[in-house]
GUMI-683829 format. One record per residue (C-alpha): x, y, z. Coordinates in pm, whole numbers, padded with zeros to 5 digits, always signed. Last residue first. Layout:
XYZ ...
END
This chain:
-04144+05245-05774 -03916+05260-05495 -03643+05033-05590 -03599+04709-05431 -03398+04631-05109 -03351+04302-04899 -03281+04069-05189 -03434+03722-05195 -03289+03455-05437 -03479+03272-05699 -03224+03369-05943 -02905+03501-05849 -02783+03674-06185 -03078+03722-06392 -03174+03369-06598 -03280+03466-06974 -03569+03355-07125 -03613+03333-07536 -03900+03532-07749 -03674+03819-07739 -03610+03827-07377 -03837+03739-07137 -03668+03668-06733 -03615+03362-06500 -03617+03239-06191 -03740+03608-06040 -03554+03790-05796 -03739+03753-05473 -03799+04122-05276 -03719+04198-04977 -03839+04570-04840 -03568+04799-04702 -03639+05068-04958 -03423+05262-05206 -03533+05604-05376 -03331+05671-05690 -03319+06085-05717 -03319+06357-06050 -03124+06645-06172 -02844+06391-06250 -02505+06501-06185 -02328+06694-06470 -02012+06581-06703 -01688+06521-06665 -01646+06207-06757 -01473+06176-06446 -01696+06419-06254 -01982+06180-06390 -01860+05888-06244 -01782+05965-05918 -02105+06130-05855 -02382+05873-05892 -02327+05529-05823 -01986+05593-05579 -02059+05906-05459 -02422+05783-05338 -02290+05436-05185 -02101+05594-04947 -02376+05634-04682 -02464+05262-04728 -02124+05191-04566 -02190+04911-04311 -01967+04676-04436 -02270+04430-04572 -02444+04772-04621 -02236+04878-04928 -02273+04475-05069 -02667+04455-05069 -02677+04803-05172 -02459+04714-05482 -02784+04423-05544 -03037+04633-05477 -02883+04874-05745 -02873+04669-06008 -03197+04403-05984 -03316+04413-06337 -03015+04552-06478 -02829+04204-06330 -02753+03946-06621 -02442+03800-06599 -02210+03768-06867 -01985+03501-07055 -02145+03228-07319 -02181+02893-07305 -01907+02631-07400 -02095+02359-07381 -02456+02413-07328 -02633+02635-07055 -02530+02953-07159 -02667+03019-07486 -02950+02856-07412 -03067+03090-07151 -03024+03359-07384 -02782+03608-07340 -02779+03951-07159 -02485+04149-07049 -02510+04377-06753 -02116+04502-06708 -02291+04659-06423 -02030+04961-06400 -02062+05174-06093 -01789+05422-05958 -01363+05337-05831 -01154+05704-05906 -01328+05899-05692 -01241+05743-05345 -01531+05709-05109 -01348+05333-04956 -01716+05170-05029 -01573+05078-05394 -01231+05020-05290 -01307+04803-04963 -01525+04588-05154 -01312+04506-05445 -01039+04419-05197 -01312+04164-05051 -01338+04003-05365 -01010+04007-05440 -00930+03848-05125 -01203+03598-05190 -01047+03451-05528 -01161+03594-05842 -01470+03586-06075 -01442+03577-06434 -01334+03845-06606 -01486+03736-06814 -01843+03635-06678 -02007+03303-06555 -02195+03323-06262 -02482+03203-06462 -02331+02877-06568 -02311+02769-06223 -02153+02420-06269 -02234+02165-05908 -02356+02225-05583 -02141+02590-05578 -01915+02551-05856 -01918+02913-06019 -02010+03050-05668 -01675+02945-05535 -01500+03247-05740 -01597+03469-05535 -01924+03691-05495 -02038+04016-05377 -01859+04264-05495 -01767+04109-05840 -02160+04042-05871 -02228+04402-05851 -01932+04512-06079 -01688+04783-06043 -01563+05060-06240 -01239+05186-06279 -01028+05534-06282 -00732+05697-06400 -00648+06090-06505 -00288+06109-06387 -00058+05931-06157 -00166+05502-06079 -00160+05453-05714 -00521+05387-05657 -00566+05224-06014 -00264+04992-05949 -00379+04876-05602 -00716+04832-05695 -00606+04619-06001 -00396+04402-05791 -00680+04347-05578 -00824+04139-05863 -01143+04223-06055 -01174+04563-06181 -01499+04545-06436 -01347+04853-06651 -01009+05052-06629 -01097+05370-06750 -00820+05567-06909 -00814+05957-06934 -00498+06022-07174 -00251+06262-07033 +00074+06027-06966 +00026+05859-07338 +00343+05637-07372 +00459+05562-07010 +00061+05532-06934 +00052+05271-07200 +00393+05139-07098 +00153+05063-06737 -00148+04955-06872 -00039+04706-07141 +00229+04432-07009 +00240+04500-06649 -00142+04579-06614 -00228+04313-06829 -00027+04053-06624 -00217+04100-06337 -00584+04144-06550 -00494+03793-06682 -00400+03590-06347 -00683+03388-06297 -00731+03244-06666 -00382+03114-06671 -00080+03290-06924 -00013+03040-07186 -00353+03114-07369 -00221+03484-07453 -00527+03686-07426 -00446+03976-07188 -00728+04135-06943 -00813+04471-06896 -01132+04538-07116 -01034+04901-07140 -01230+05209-07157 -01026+05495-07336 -01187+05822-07263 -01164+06122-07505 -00984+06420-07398 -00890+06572-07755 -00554+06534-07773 -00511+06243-07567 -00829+06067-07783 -00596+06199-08140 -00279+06038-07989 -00476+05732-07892 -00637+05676-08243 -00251+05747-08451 -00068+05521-08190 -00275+05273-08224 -00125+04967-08407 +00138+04865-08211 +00050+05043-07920 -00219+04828-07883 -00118+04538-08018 -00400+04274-08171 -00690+04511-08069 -01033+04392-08128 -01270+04252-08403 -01285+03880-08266 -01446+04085-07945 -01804+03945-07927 -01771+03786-07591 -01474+03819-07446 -01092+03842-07484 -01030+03723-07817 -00879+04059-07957 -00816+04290-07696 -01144+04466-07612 -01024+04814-07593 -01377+05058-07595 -01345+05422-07705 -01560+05682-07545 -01801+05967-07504 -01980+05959-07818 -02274+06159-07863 -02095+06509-07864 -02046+06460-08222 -01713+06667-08182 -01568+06407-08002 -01678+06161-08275 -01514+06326-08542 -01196+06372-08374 -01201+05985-08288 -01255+05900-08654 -01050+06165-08764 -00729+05955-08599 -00782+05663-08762 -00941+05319-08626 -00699+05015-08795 -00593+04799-08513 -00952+04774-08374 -01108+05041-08145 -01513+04999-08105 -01672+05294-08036 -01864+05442-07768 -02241+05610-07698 -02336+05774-07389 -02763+05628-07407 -02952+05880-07210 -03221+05768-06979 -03553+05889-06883 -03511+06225-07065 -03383+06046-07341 -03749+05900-07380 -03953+05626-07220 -04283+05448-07289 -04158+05077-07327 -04168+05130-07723 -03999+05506-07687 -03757+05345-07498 -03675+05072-07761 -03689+05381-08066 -03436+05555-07836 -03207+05241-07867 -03217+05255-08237 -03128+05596-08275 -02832+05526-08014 -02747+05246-08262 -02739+05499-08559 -02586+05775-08386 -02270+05508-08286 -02298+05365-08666 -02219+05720-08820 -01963+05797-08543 -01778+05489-08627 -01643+05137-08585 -01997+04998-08374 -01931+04614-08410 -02097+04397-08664 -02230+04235-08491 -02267+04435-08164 -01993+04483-07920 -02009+04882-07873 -02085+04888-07519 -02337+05179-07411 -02210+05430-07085 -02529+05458-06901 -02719+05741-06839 -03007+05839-06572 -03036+05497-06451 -03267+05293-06225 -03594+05283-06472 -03393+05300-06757 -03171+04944-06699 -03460+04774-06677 -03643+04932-06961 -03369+04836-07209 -03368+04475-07166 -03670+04319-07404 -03651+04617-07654 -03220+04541-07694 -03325+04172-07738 -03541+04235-08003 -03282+04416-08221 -02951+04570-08047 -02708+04444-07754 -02780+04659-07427 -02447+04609-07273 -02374+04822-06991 -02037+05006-06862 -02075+05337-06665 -02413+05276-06489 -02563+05603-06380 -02745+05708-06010 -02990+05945-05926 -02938+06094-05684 -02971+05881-05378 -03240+05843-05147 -03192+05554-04890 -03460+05383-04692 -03475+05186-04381 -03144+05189-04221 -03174+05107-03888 -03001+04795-03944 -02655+04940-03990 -02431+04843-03722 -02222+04612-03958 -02269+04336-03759 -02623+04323-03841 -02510+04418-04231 -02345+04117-04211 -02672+03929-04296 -02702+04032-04626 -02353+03896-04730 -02448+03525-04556 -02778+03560-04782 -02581+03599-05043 -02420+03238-04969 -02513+03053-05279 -02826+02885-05364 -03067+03062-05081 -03331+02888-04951 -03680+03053-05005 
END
């Protein structure tokens, strides 16, 4: 099948690489540190593809209405284990790590109380605008916070941050930049002890912060940011299903990206940032942000670890890094990867709809061992 955009050109480094021998790669098993599962039928149509390659996965709280406390948290995680129960799974399979949704007004006992729930393992920072879902957010963090991030320094609980700013005079490309000036770095001034997580890292600017950044900071990393550019949003015309905020960057980012995640550093593990939407809702005028790729996860990072012939690093990365930063155990159990291509399908079910997985109709060279 020819390939729409040049993945194929990524999968055929690997030659150069030196790592063709390479047959099969047992891992343990790995987690996925920033998902969207969304709720209702959609939630039973996508959960099983995220559960037969995770162990855990760290749950975003963008729902309508948003997930503001503890109560809702248990609630959605009660409604998730009803979807794995439907597919024939349990929280043995996979465990849903619950978060909340900060806005301006989240008190201080809030947080407390969901620390000591031991379901919720962190707050999400969608500033207000900045993605799909996120009209509820932050308007000024430490503005409005103070009370909610002194309680989550006290009491260790992660703040995971959608790192981009929303002011429409500042361009599209170079919103994670300015964030870091304007929110990360007097937030670290402010609250030197609090475990940030800076999620979907997209420009080498954000490697070079998080690398150099002092005390407890870290990042995940997207499939598709790994191994694609900005190009394959235009690619023979409008790629609507490339489209994700943060968008994608500029090849040096791209390839910065790369070198963090494979680089065995702690601080950079596995986020999909898997986000499902209808096909509908992002094929018409201003469509929707998020690409699709539970289904095909970890082929896909193993597609970019072995285009710079570092498949043996891809085990601390999706399964070690990110629990000792959560601090919390490794899986008991392995992910088993063949060499054995496999054609990502054109389109997927979901809730009655379809949905089109992130490079559809392409051919991957590894699938997980069923």
């Amino acid at each position: 099948m020819t390939s729409k955009i040049p993945l194929s050109d990524v999968q055929a480094a690997h030659a150069a690489a030196g790592s063709t021998a390479i047959q099969r790669l047992t891992l343990a098993r790995p987690d996925d540190w920033h998902l969207h599962l969304r709720d209702g039928a959609v939630l039973h149509s996508v959960v099983a593809d995220s559960a037969r390659q995770f162990g855990r996965a760290i749950i975003m709280p963008n729902l309508k209405p948003p997930v503001l406390t503890t109560a809702d948290a248990q609630a959605y995680r009660d409604r998730i284990l009803r979807a794995l129960q439907a597919v024939g799974l349990s929280a043995g399979d996979f465990q849903p790590l619950m978060t909340l949704y900060l806005t301006d007004n989240t008190p201080a006992d809030e947080i407390l109380r969901a620390k000591d729930s031991g379901l919720v393992h962190g707050v999400k920072l969608y500033p207000a605008g900045a993605t799909t879902h996120s009209d509820a957010g932050v308007t000024d963090l430490l503005g409005h916070c103070r009370a909610a991030l002194d309680a989550m320094q006290r009491c260790g609980m992660p703040l995971l941050v959608h790192g981009e700013v929303t002011d429409p005079a500042i361009d599209l490309f170079d919103r994670e930049a300015v964030f870091i000036d304007q929110v990360m770095r007097p937030l670290r001034q402010a609250y030197p002890a609090l475990k940030v997580v800076f999620e979907h890292l997209t420009t080498a600017e954000g490697v070079a912060y998080v690398r150099q950044a002092e005390g407890p900071v870290a990042a995940t990393i997207t499939a598709h940011h790994l191994l694609y550019n900005r190009n394959a949003l235009f690619q023979g015309g409008l790629r609507p299903h490339w489209y994700c905020l943060p968008v994608l960057k500029r090849e040096r980012h791209r390839l910065a990206l790369l070198d963090a995640a494979t680089s065995g550093d702690a601080r950079f593990f596995l986020g999909t940032d898997s986000a499902p939407h209808p096909r509908g809702a992002k094929e018409q005028d201003c469509g929707c942000a998020g690409c699709y790729t539970a289904r095909h996860a970890m082929a896909l990072y193993a597609t970019a670890f072995e285009s710079v012939g570092r498949l043996d690093r891809l085990e601390s990365f999706a399964s070690l890094n990110g629990p000792a930063f959560y601090g919390l155990p490794v899986n008991q159990g392995t992910l088993t990867l063949v060499r054995s291509p496999e054609v990502i399908p054109a389109t997927l079910p979901l809730a009655g709809e379809e949905l089109v997985p992130l490079a559809a109709g392409e051919s991957l060279d590894w699938r997980v061992q069923d």
